[in-house]
C-alpha positions, 0 to 999 in steps of 0.5 A: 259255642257256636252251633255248627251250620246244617245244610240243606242238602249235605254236600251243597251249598244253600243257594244251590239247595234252594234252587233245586227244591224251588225247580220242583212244582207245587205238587211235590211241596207237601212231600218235601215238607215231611222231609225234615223240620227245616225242609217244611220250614223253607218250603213255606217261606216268604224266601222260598216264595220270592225266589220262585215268583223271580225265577218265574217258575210258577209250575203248571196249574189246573183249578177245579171248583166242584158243586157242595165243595164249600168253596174249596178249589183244588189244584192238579199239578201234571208234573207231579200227577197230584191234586191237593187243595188250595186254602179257603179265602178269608173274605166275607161270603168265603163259607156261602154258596158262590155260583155264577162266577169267572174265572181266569188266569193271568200273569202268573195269577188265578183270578175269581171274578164276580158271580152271586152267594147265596146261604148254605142254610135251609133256614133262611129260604128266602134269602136273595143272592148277593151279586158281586163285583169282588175279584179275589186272586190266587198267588201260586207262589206264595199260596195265599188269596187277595182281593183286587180292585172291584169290577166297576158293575156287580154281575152273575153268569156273563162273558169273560175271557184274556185278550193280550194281557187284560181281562174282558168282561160283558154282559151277565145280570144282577138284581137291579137288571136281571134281564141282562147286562149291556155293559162291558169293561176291561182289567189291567192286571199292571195297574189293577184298574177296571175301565169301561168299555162302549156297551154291547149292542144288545144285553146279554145273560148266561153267556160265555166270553171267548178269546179268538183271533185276538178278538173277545166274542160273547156266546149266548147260551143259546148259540148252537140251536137251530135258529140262533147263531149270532155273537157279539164281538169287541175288537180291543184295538178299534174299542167297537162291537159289531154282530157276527154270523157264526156257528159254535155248536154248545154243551148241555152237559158242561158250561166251559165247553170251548178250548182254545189252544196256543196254537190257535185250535179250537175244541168244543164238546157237543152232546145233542145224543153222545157227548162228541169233541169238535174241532174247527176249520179256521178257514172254513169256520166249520165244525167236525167231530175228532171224537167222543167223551168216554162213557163211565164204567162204575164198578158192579154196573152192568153198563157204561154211562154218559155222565154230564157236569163235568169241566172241559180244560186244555193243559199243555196241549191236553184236553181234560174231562173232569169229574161230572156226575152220571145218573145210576139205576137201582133196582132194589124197591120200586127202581130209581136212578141215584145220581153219582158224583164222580172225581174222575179226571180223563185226558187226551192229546187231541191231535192223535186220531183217534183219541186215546184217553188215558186216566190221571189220579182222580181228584182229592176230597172235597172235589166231586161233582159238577164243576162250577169252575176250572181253569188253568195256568201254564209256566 
């Protein structure tokens, strides 16, 4: 006997079923997996992959990497306002510190770039970092990691950003030049090549890559003091470097502390004293305050904190604070101040004045801390 046909959605027909479920984002999937046996089945199909990554329907994507996470990232899906974590790569070093690194998204694709590992074991003390030129990448689709084409130089702590579809690297250092890295190159994601690039005119370590005007500019830690602010800049179409003169105020309490907007804004947190947001006067190149980061109220405390660590994103038009750590003082004993990891995940429309901060689910174990690493990926 033939066994009867189960549809999975009595009433429609399967192609119609399945591109119901394939619309809903990622944040949904582990909902509908507990429907039913063949629901969980289909969501985790190569069928249910293809036919997504055909569509082009990738959902909306914020990645977050926190400190003593064991290189676990986890994903925030807005749509569906939940976090959930990713699976951990396969690839040698996946159970060791990673530190130092990019990371980007392009074509539909979250890419981790270089950086260093080091052991998570007190007892080897003197283990050296291994610096790295692998890049491994992220399939929403099918959720699975792979490694990609190697960097042409390992490197740790340098500038990388996407310029019109392919990922620009400079600078940073690793052990055989740990005074900084003059050498630049380029990432085509079409034909999964590094190139090289002509060398910056100065080497450049613990630096920030920025992607603005069409232009790649490389920020030195240092930008924002008083005495320093020149940048390097590579313009891809004439493939040359020159010096430029310009202010980008930093952030001592966050590393990714400047957003670019699809429409060409830029915000940036400065924290000299309060953690203020910035934005730029693209026609004047000036810099003026749009607000301030919320302070922390923790429960049983008397008053609010600044916190610091945290991540600085941009998602639809959003700007996200996350996580972070604030440092709380105990009176029991002789007095100390315990430092407190926070999962907390603030948002605002930076366009509204004044801010409003609102404050979506806090993200999922294992994430808490300092962010070493966020980034995100718009359908």
């Amino acid at each position: 006997m033939k066994s009867e046909h189960q549809p999975v959605i009595p009433g429609l027909p399967d192609d119609l079923a399945l591109r119901c479920l394939a619309k809903l984002s990622h944040g949904h999937h582990g909902l509908l997996e507990t429907v039913s046996k063949r629901w969980r089945n289909l969501i985790r199909s190569s069928d249910y992959a293809h036919y997504k990554a055909r569509e082009g329907w990738c959902g909306n994507w914020l990645f977050v990497l926190t400190e003593n996470s064991k290189n676990q990232w986890v994903a925030y899906d807005p749509e569906a306002d939940r976090w959930h974590p990713l699976p951990i790569s396969t690839e040698d070093f996946a159970s060791w510190h990673h530190f130092g690194f990019s990371c980007v998204c392009i074509g539909n694709r979250f890419l981790v770039i270089g950086g260093s590992y080091t052991l998570n074991d007190s007892s080897h003390p003197n283990q050296k970092p291994v610096v790295t030129n692998r890049v491994l990448q992220f399939d929403p689709f099918k959720k699975e990691w792979k490694s990609l084409e190697k960097m042409r130089t390992p490197r740790s702590h340098f500038a990388c950003n996407v310029i019109c579809g392919k990922v620009y690297v400079a600078g940073g250092r690793n052990l055989s030049c740990i005074g900084g890295l003059a050498l630049a190159e380029v990432y085509d994601p079409l034909v999964d090549k590094w190139e090289e690039l002509p060398p910056m005119p100065n080497p450049q370590v613990d630096c920030l890559g920025l992607s603005y005007k069409g232009i790649f500019h490389v920020l030195s830690d240092q930008v924002g003091l008083s005495d320093i602010n020149t940048s390097q800049v590579f313009d891809p179409l004439k493939e040359t470097w020159c010096m430029v003169e310009d202010i980008w105020p930093f952030s001592r309490a966050t590393q990714f502390s400047v957003q670019v907007m699809d429409d060409g804004r830029v915000y940036t947190v400065a924290d000299w004293g309060e953690s203020l947001i910035k934005t730029r006067d693209t026609e004047k190149g000036e810099w003026y305050d749009v607000g301030a980061v919320p302070a922390v109220i923790l429960e049983n405390h008397p008053r609010a904190l600044e916190s610091f660590g945290y991540g600085f994103a941009n998602l639809r038009g959003e700007l996200y604070v996350l996580g972070g750590k604030v440092l709380k003082w105990e009176e029991a004993g002789t007095g100390r101040f315990d430092i407190v990891r926070l999962g907390l995940v603030r948002v605002c429309n930076p366009v509204e004045r004044p801010l409003n901060w609102k404050e979506a689910r806090g993200m999922c174990q294992p994430a808490r801390g300092s962010v070493v690493g966020c980034a995100t990926l718009e359908e």
